[in-house]
C-alpha positions in Angstrom: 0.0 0.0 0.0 2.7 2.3 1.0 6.3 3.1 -0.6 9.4 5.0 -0.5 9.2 8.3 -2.1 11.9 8.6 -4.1 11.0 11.5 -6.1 12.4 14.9 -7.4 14.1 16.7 -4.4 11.7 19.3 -2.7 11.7 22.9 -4.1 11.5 25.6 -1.5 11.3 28.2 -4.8 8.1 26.9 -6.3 5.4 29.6 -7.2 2.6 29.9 -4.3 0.2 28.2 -5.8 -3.4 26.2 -3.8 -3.0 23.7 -6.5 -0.2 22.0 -4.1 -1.4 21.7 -0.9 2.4 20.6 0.0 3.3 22.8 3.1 5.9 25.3 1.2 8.6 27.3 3.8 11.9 27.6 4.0 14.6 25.8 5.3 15.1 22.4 6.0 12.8 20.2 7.8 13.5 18.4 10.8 15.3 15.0 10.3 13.7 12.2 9.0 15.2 10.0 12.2 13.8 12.7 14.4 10.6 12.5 12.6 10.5 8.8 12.9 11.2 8.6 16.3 8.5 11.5 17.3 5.9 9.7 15.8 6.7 6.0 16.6 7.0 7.5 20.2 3.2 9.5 19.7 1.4 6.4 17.6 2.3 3.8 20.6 2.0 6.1 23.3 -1.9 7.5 22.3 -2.5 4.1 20.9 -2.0 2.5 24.7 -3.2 5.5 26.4 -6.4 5.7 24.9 -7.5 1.7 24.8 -6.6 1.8 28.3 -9.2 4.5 28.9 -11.9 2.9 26.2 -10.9 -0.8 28.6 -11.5 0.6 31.9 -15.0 2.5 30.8 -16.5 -0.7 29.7 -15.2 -3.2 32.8 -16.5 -0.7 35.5 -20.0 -0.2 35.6 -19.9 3.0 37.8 -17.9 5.0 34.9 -21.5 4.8 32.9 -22.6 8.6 33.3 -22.8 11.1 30.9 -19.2 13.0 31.2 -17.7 9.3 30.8 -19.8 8.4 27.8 -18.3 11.8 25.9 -14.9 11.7 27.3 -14.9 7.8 26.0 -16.6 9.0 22.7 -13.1 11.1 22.3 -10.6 8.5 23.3 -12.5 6.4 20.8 -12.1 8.9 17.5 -8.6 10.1 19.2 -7.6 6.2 18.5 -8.2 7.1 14.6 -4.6 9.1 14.4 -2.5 6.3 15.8 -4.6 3.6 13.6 -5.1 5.3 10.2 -3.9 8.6 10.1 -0.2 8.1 11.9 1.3 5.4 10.4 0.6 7.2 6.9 3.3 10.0 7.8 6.4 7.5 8.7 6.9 7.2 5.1 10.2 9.2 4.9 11.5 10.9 2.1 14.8 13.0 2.0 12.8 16.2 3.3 9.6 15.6 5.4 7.5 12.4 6.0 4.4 12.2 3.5 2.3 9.5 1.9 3.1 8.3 -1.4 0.3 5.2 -2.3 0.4 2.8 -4.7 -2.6 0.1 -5.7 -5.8 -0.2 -7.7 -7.2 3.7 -6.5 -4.7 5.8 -5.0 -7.0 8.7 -4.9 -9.7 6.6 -2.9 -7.4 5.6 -0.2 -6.2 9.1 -0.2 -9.4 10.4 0.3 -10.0 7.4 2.9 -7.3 9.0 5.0 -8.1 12.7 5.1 -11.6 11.7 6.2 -10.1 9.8 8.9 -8.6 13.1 10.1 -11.1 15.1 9.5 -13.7 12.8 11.5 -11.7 12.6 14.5 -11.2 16.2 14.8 -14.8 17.3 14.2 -16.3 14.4 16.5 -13.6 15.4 19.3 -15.1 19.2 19.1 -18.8 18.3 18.9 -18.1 16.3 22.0 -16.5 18.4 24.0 -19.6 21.6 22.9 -22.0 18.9 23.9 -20.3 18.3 27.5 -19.8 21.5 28.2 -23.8 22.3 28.2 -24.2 19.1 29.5 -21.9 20.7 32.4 -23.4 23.5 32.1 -26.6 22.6 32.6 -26.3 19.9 35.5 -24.0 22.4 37.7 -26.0 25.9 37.1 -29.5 24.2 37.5 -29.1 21.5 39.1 -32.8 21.0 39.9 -33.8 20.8 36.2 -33.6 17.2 34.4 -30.5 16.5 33.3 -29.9 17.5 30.0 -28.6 14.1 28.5 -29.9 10.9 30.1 -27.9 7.8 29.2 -29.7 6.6 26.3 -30.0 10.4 24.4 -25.8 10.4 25.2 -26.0 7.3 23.3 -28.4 8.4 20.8 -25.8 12.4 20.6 -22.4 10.2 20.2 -24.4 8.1 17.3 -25.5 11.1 15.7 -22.0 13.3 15.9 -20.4 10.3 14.0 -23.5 10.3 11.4 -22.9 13.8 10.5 -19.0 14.2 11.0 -18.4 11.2 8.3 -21.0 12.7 6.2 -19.9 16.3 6.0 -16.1 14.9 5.8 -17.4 12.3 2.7 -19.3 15.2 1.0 -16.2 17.4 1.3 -13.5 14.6 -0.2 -16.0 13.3 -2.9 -17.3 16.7 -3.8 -15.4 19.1 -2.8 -11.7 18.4 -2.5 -9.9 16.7 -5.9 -6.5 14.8 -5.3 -4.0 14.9 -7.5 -2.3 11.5 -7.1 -0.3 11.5 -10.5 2.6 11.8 -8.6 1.1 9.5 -6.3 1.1 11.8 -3.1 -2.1 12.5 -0.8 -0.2 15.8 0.1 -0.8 17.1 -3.4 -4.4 18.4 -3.7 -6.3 20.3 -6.3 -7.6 23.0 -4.4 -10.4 25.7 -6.2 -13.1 28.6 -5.3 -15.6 26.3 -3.8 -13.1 23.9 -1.7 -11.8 27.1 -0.1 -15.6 28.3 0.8 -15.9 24.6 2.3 -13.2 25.3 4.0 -14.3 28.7 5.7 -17.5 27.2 6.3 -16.2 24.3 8.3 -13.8 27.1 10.4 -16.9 29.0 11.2 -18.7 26.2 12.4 -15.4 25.5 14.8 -14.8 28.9 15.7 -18.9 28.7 17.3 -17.9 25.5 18.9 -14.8 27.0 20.3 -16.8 30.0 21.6 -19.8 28.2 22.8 -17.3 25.8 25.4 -15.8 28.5 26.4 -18.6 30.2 27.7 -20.2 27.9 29.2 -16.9 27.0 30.8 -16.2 30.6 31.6 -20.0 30.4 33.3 -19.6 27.7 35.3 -15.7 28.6 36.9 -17.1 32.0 38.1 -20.8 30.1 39.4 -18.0 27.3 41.4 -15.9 30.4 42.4 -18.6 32.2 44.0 -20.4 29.0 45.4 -16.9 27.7 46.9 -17.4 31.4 49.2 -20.7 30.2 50.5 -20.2 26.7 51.6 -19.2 27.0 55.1 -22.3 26.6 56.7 -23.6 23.5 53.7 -23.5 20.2 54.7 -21.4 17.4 53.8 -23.2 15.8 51.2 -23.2 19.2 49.2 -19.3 20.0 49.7 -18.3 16.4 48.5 -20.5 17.4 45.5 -19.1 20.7 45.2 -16.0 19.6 45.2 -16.8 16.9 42.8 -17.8 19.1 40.3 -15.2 21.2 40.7 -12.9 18.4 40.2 -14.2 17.4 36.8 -14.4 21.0 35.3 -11.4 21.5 35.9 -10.6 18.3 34.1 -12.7 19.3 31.2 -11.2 22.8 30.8 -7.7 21.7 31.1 -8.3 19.2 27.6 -10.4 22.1 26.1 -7.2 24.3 26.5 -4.9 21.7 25.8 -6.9 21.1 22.4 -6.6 25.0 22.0 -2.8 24.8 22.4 -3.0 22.7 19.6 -5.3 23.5 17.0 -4.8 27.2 17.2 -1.1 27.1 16.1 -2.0 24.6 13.0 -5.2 27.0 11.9 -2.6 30.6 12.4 -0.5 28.7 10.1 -3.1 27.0 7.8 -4.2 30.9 7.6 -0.7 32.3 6.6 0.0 30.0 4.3 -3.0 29.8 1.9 -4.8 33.0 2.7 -1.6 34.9 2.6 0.7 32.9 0.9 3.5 33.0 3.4 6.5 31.0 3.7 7.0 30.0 6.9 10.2 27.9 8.8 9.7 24.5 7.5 10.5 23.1 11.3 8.1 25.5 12.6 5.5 24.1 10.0 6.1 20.7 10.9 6.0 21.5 14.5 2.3 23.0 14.4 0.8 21.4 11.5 1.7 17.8 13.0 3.8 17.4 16.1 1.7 19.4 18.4 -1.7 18.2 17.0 -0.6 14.5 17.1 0.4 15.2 20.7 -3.1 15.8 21.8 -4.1 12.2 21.8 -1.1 11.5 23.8 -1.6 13.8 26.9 -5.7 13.6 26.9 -5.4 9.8 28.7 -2.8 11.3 31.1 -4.9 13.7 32.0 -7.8 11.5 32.9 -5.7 9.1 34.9 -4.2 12.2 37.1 -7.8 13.8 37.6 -10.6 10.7 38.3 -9.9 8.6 40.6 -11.6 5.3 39.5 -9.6 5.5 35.6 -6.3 5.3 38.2 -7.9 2.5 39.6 -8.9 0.6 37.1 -5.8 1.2 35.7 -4.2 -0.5 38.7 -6.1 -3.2 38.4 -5.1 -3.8 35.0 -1.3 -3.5 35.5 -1.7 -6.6 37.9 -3.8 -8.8 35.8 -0.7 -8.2 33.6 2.0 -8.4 35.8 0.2 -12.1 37.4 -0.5 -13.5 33.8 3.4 -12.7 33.1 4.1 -14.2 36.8 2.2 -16.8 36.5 3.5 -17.7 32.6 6.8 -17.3 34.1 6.0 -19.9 37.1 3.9 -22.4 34.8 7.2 -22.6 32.8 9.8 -23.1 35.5 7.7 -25.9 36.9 7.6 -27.3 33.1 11.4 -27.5 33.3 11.6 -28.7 36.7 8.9 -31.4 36.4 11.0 -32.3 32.7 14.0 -32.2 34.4 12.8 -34.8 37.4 11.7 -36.7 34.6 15.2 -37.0 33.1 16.5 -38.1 36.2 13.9 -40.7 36.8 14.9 -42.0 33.4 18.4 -41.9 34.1 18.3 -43.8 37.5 16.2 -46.5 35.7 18.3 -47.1 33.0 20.8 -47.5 35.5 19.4 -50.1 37.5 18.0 -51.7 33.6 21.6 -52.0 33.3 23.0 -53.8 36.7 20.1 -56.0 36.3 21.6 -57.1 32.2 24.9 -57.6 34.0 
């Protein structure tokens, strides 16, 4: 499926063009060992992160609410960068990593891959807008119903994948043309109505984006202020207080983290084909991929070091390991020993087999 690009070295003096949508800049880019490693390091490390998270969701039954189901929901389309969309970048060249595709339909499996990373982005956003008003909503008026009962979290996460493959198919069938005759998904035929696609899918993140963070913005100064007034509450609404306070600030430290890196990528995104702007190649390579592969890495983390039971369950996990290698370990030393009796049994018989010949 995948090969060696061994083509024509890459020209830092070609014309700024949106008919290649290869990043252009100047300088050299980082080295391709350096690549390597930074993204055999980020594939494993988001790839076991983020199972471990999706693993201990489904063998506890008290992780089944509502901020679980969505936080699960992103580990789950986080997985898609270390399954489909990672491996297509260690593919080195002599300049940069890239794709270069050979088969039956080049362009389809091109096409294949950018909705991969298109769908995990946009269904990472929607679910974080819908957890913040689910936050929003359970902490500021807290008498109402909740706003997502288990089954319409189910029926919200179904949905968000519905429309975020759909929008992403529409936009690579319709919209976006590759150009694969030199057999490279980075080379893509860009034109007046891609480029209004592509505004309209950065207003609909910029609301997103603006939507969490006032509802986030609301609830921090509501926690503030009730944190001021619970001296004379009792226990049971402390623990919840402090609960809640817990898990926002959880939930704002991934939305800022995923603001740390998205933001660089779309500033440079921006500079590049709005003003046609050659930019550092390292620093290029840094924001367009390094920092936004890096999100899937640190999101896990972030759940072990803030809930309690994922540390847990964790734990628990770790020793089912470490006992199944302890007891694989033990199985096979009393294999060797019980062979090794047996060798001596043999041996004593033989012996007396043979004073009993003579």
């Amino acid at each position: 499926m995948y090969e060696l690009n061994n083509s024509t070295q890459f020209d830092n003096t070609s014309d700024k063009t949106l008919d290649n949508h290869d990043f252009q800049c100047n300088g050299s880019w980082p080295s391709t060992r350096a690549q390597l490693f930074a993204y055999l390091f980020i594939m494993v490390s988001s790839l076991t992160g983020n199972v471990l998270i999706v693993a201990i969701f489904f063998r506890d039954k008290t992780l089944k609410t509502t901020v679980n189901y969505f936080i699960v929901n992103m580990c789950v389309s986080d997985l898609i960068f270390p399954i489909f969309f990672l491996p297509t970048r260690i593919t080195l060249n002599e300049h940069k990593v890239s794709l270069h595709v050979v088969g039956l339909s080049p362009a389809l499996l091109c096409k294949v891959i950018w909705i991969s990373f298109g769908v995990s982005t946009l269904v990472s956003w929607l679910s974080m807008t819908m957890l913040a008003a689910d936050r929003f909503r359970a902490i500021i008026y807290p008498m109402k119903p909740a706003l997502f009962s288990k089954k319409k979290c189910q029926i919200t996460i179904a949905v968000i994948w519905m429309f975020s493959i759909a929008i992403l198919v529409y936009y690579t069938t319709d919209v976006l043309r590759v150009n694969t005759s030199k057999g490279s998904c980075n080379d893509f035929k860009w034109n007046s109505t891609s480029l209004s696609f592509l505004w309209i899918f950065l207003v609909l993140v910029c609301l997103s984006v603006a939507v969490v963070t006032l509802f986030y913005s609301r609830v921090a100064i509501f926690l503030h202020r009730q944190k001021n007034s619970l001296h004379l509450a009792s226990e049971v609404v402390k623990k919840r207080a402090k609960r809640n306070r817990k898990i926002i600030a959880m939930l704002m430290i991934i939305v800022i983290l995923f603001y740390v890196a998205w933001t660089p990528y779309c500033f440079t995104m921006f500079l590049i084909f709005v003003f046609h702007v050659f930019l550092p190649c390292f620093y290029v390579w840094f924001t367009s991929f390094f920092l936004i592969m890096m999100y899937p890495v640190i999101n896990p983390i972030v759940y072990f070091v803030f809930n309690e039971k994922y540390r847990q369950g964790l734990k628990q996990i770790l020793c089912c390991l470490w006992l199944c290698m302890k007891g694989t370990a033990s199985n096979g030393r009393q294999e060797n020993q019980v062979q090794t009796v047996g060798q001596v049994n043999q041996a004593v018989d033989n012996v007396e087999l043979y004073k009993q010949n003579k």
